[in-house]
ZADREN-296514 format. One line per field, with one value per residue (C-alpha): x, y, z. Coordinates in pm, 1 decimal, padded with zeros to 6 digits. Layout:
px <- c(X;...) .
py <- c(Y;...) .
pz <- c(Z;...) .
This chain:
px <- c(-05544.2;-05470.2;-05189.3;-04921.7;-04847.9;-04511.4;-04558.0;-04606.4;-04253.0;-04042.8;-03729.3;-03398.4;-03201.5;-03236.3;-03023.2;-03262.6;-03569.6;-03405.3;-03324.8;-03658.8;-03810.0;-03554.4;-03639.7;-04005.8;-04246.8;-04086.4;-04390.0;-04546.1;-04353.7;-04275.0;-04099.6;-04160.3;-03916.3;-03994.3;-03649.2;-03308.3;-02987.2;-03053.7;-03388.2;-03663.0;-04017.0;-04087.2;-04323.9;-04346.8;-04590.7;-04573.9;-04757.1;-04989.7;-05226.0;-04947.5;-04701.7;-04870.3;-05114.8;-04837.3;-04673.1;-04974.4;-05052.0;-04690.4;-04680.4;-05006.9;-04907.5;-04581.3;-04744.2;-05007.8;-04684.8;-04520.7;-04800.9;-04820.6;-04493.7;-04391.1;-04186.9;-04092.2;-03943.7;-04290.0;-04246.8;-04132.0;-04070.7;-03741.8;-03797.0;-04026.5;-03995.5;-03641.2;-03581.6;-03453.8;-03601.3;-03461.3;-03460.4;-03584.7;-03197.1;-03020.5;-03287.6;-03154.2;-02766.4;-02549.7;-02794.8;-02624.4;-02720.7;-02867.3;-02988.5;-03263.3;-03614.9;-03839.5;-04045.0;-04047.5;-04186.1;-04368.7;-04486.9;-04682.4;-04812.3;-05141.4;-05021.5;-04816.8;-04774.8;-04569.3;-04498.2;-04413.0;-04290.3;-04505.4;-04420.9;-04808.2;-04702.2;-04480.5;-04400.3;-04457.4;-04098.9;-03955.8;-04168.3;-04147.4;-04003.0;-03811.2;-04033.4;-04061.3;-04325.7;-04527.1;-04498.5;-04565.7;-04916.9;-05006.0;-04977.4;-05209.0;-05558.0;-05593.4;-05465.1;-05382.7;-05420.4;-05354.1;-05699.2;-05931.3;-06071.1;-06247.2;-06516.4;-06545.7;-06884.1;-06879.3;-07121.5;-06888.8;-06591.9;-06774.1;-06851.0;-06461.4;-06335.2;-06559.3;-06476.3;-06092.2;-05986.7;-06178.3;-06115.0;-06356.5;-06639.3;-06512.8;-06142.5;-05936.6;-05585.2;-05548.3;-05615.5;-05406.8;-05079.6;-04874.0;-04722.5;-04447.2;-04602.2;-04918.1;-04670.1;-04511.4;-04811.4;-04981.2;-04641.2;-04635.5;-04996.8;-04991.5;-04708.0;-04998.2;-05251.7;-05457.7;-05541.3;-05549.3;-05914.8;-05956.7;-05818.7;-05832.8;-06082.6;-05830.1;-05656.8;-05254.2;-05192.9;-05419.3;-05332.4;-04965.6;-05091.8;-05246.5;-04949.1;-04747.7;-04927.6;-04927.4;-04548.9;-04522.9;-04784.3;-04555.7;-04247.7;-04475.0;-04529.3;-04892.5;-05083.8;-05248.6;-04879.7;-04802.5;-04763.1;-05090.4;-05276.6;-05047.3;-05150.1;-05560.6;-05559.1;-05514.9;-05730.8;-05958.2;-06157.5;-05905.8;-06077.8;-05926.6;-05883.8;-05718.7;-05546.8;-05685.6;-06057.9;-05961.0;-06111.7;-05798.4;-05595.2;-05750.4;-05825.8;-05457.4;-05332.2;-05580.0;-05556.7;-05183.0;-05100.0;-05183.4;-04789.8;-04708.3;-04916.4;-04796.8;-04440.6;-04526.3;-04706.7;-04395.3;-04188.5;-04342.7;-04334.9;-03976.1;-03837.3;-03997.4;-03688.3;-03504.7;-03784.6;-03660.6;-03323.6;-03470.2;-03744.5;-03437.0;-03245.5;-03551.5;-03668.4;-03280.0;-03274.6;-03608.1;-03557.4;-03238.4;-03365.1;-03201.3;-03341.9;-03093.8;-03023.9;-03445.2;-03456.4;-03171.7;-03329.7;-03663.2;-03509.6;-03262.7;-03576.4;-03779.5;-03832.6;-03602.8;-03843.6;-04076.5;-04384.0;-04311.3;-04113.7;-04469.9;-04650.1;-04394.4;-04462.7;-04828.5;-04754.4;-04544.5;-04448.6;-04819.5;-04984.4;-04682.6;-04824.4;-05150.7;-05065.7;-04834.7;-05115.5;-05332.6;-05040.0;-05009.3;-05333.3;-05347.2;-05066.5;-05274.5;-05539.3;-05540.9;-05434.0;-05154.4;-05180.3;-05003.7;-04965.2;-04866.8;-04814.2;-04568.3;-04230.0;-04161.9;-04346.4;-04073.3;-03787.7;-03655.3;-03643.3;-03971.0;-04086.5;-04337.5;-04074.7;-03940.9;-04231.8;-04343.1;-03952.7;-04031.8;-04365.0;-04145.2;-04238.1;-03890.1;-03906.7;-03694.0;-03649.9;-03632.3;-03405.6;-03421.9;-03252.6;-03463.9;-03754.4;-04050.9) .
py <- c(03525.4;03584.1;03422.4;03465.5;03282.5;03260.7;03322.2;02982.2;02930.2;02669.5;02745.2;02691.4;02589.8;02436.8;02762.4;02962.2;02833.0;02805.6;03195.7;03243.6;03105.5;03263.4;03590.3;03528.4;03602.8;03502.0;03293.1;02980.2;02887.8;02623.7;02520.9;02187.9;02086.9;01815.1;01706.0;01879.8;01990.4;02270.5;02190.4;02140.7;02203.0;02435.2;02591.4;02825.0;02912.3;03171.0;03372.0;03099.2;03005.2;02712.3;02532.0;02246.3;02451.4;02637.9;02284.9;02109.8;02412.1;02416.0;02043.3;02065.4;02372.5;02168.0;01868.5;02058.9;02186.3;01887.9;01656.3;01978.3;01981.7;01603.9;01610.2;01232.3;01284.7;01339.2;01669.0;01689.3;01946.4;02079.7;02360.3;02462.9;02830.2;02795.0;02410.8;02218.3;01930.0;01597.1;01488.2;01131.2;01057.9;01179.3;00935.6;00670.4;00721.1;00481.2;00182.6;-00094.7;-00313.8;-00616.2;-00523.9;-00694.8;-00566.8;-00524.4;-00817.9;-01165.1;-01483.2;-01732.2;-02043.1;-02372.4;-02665.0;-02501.6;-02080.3;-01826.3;-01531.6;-01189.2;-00994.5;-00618.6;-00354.8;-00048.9;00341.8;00516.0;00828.3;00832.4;01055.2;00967.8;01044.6;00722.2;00502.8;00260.3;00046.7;-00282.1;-00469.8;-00802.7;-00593.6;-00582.8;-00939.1;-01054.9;-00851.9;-00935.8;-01333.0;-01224.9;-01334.3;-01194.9;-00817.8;-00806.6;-00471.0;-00356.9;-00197.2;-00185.9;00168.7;00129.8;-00022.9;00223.2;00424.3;00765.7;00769.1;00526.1;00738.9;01019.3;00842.2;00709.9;01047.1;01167.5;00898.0;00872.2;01232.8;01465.0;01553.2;01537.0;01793.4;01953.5;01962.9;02186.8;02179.2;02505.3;02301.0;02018.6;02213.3;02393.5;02748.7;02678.3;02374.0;02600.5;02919.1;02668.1;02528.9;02875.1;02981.8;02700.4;02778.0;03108.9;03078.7;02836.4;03149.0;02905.6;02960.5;02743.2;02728.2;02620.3;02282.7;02288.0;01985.5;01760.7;01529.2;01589.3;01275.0;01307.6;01676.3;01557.9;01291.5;01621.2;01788.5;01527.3;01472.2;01822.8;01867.7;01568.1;01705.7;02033.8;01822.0;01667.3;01347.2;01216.9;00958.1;00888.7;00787.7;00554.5;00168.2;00112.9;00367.4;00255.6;-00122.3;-00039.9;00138.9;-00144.3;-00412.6;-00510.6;-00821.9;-00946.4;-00992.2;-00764.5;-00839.2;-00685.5;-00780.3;-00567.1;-00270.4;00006.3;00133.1;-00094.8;00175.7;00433.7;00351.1;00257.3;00623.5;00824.2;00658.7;00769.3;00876.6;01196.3;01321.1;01121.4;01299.1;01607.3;01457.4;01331.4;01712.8;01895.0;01684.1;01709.8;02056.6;02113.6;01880.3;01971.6;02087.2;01746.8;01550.1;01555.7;01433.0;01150.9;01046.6;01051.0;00804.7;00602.2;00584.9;00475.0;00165.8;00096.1;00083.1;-00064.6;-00321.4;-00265.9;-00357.8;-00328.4;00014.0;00090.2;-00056.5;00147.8;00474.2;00404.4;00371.6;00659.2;00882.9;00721.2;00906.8;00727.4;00803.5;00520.7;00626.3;00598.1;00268.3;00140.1;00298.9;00139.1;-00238.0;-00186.3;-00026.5;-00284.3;-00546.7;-00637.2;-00554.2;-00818.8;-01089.9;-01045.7;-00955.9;-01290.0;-01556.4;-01393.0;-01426.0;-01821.2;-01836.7;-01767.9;-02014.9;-02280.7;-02205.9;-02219.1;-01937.7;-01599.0;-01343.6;-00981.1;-00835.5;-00488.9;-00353.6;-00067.0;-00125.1;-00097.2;-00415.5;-00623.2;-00546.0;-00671.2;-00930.4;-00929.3;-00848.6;-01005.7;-01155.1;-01331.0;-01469.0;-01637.6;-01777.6;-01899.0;-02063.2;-02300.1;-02079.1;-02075.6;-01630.4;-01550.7;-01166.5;-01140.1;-00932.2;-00679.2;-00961.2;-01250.0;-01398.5;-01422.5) .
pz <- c(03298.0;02987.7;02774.3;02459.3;02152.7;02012.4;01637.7;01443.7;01302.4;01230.3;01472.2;01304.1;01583.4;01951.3;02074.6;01870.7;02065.7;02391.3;02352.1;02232.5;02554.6;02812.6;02673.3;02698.5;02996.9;03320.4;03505.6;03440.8;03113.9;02905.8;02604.4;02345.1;02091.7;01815.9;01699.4;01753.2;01566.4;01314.1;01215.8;01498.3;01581.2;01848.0;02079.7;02354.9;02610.5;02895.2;03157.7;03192.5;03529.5;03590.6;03508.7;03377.8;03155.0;03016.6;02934.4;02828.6;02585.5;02430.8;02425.4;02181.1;01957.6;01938.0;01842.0;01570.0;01402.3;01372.5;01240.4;00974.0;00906.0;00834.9;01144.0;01282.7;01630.2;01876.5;02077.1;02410.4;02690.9;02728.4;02976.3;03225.6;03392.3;03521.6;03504.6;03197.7;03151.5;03051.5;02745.3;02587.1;02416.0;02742.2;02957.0;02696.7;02684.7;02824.4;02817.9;02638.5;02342.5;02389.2;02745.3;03023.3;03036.8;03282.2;03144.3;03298.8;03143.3;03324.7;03219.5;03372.5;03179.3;03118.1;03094.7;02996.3;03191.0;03102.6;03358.7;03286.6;03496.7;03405.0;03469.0;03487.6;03344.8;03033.1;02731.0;02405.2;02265.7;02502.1;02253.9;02079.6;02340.5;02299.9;02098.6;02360.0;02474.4;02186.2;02102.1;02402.8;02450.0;02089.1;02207.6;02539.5;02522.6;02892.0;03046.7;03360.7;03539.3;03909.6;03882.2;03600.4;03608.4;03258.6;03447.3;03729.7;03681.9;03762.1;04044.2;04202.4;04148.1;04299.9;04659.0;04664.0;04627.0;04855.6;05152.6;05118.8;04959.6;05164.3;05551.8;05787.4;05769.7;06105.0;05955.2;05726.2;05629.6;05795.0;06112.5;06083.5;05912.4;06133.7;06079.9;05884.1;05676.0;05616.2;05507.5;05241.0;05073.7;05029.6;04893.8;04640.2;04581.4;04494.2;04243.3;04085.5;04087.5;04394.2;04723.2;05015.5;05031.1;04716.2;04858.4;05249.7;05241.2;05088.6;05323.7;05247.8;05116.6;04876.5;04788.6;04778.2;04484.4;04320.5;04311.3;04223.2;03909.0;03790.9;03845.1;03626.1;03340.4;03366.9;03285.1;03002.4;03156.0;03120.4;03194.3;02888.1;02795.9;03049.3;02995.0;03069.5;02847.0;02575.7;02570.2;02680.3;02349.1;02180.1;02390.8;02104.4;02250.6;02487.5;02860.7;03165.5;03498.4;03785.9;04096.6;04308.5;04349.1;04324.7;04657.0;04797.3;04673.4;04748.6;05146.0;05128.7;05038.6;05162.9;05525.8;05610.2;05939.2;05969.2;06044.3;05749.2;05526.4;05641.7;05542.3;05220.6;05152.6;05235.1;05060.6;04792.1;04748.8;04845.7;04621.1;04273.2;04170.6;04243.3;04052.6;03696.7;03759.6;04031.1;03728.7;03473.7;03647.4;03738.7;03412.4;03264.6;03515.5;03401.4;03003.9;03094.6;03319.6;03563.2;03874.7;04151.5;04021.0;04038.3;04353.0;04495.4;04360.8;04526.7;04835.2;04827.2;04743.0;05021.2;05336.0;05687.9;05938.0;06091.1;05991.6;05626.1;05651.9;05772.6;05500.0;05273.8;05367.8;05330.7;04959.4;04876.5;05049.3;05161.6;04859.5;04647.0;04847.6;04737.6;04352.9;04353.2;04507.1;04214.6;03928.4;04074.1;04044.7;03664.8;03574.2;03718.5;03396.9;03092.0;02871.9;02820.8;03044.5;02974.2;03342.9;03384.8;03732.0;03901.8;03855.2;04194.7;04313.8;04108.8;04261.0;04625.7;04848.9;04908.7;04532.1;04371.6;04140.1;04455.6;04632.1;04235.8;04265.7;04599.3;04466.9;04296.5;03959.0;03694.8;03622.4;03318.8;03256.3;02941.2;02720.6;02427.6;02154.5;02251.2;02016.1;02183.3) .
């Protein structure tokens, strides 16, 4: 497949480099912008073997430019074949000064525990965030991680992915989709220049996850950015520990109901186009700390039928019992713990934030003007 570069040069305008890129190649596009106004950074990249390569690629020629050029503001991706894509200041606007955070303080007579609400996939131009954060890792002697996968040998990796991605050796997605589901996915695949047999021995959940992630790489959002990736960067000599192995999570979402994964699959492929504006809003209630809004977001993308209602309660609800006997665990010792895990566990009735409350444990949420 082969693939164009826009000439290197410095775009005068955002309308100039939005024109540029609707006039380019028509599949598998995308455009990055560093900065905006009259003087920006741009790059575009089309006719590419997806999506997310096309994004990934313009996201780095952006970025190469900018570091040569002195530019401040990091790049970001503000199209992606027909789809604008939300920017960092519009994800910001409207969320008020001082505001909470989705950071809680802890504290027994022996430990200190911050508790932050992470997003696993991020872009760098929604850095720095409010600097609580910051303080309150740099006074951690202990991480706290759902998993640790920096310890994770590959060999191990290999045998996980093997017993909780793959289907059955006698099974194939062509087997277990019907006509209509199976019509669908090769449709979505071959606008991705794939086939189905390049991944009929994936079980659908998994292949959903897959897919998942790539749409978000295509919108620029990586993993290498996310909350986690940010603070393991700079873990220096601090100890890790998680709340929970890894294979947990992965017997948890590669062991569906088979109907279910078949939901999640579809869904996930008929609603790419609704993603950016559900991740927008999620991501606004969560620099905004706002949890009732978060909470009401995950639950208005959430699926209504019974089978995923179950498969909710063992993501969450089960899993926040666990993660909060751990957490009450730590405040009983001695030392500062920085926790980071999904946002979506602290939020609810039956959030881990409620069941430390109902441990007798005082939570504070802290807010973007306190000291720490």
């Amino acid at each position: 497949m082969c693939f164009v570069f826009i000439p290197d040069v410095l775009a005068l305008t955002e309308s100039e480099a939005i024109s540029e890129y609707r006039n380019s190649g028509t599949a598998n596009k995308a455009l990055a912008i560093s900065g905006k106004g009259d003087h920006i950074v741009s790059s575009v990249m089309h006719s590419q073997a997806s999506p997310a390569i096309a994004s990934s690629k313009a996201l780095a020629t952006c970025e190469s430019k900018r570091l040569a050029m002195d530019h401040i503001q990091p790049c970001e991706i503000r199209a992606v074949n027909q789809r604008l894509i939300s920017t960092a200041d519009q994800i910001r606007k409207g969320i008020p000064e001082p505001h909470p955070l989705f950071l809680w303080k802890l504290q027994s007579t022996r430990a200190t525990v911050y508790l932050a609400g992470s997003i696993h996939v991020l872009k760098q131009s929604l850095y720095p965030l409010a600097q609580q954060y910051q303080s309150a890792f740099d006074l951690s002697e202990t991480v706290v991680l759902e998993v640790n996968t920096m310890d994770i040998k590959q060999k191990d990796m290999s045998r996980l992915v093997n017993k909780y991605f793959l289907l059955p050796e006698a099974q194939s997605l062509q087997q277990i989709l019907n006509d209509t589901e199976l019509a669908s996915l090769e449709a979505y695949l071959g606008l991705r220049n794939t086939t189905i047999q390049a991944v009929e021995n994936l079980k659908p959940s998994m292949l959903a996850l897959q897919l998942s992630l790539n749409q978000l790489v295509s919108m620029g959002y990586l993993q290498e950015q996310g909350l986690e990736k940010f603070f393991l960067k700079q873990i220096g000599s601090r100890d890790i520990l998680q709340l929970e192995s890894i294979e947990q999570q992965f017997d948890l979402l590669g062991n569906p109901p088979m109907n279910l994964q078949r939901e999640i699959l579809m869904d996930t492929i008929t609603q790419e186009n609704e993603l950016d504006a559900n991740l927008a809003a999620l991501l606004t209630a969560w620099l905004g700390g706002n949890t009732e809004n978060f909470e009401a977001l995950i639950q208005l993308m959430a699926s209504d039928s019974p089978e995923y209602k179950a498969f909710s309660e063992r993501l969450l609800d089960d899993r926040n019992i666990t993660m909060a006997a751990k957490i009450d665990a730590y405040l009983s010792h001695k030392g500062t713990y920085f926790i980071m895990i999904g946002a979506a566990h602290l939020v609810g009735k039956k959030s881990v934030i409620t069941l430390l409350s109902q441990k007798g444990h005082v939570v504070v949420q802290l807010h973007s003007d306190d000291q720490i």
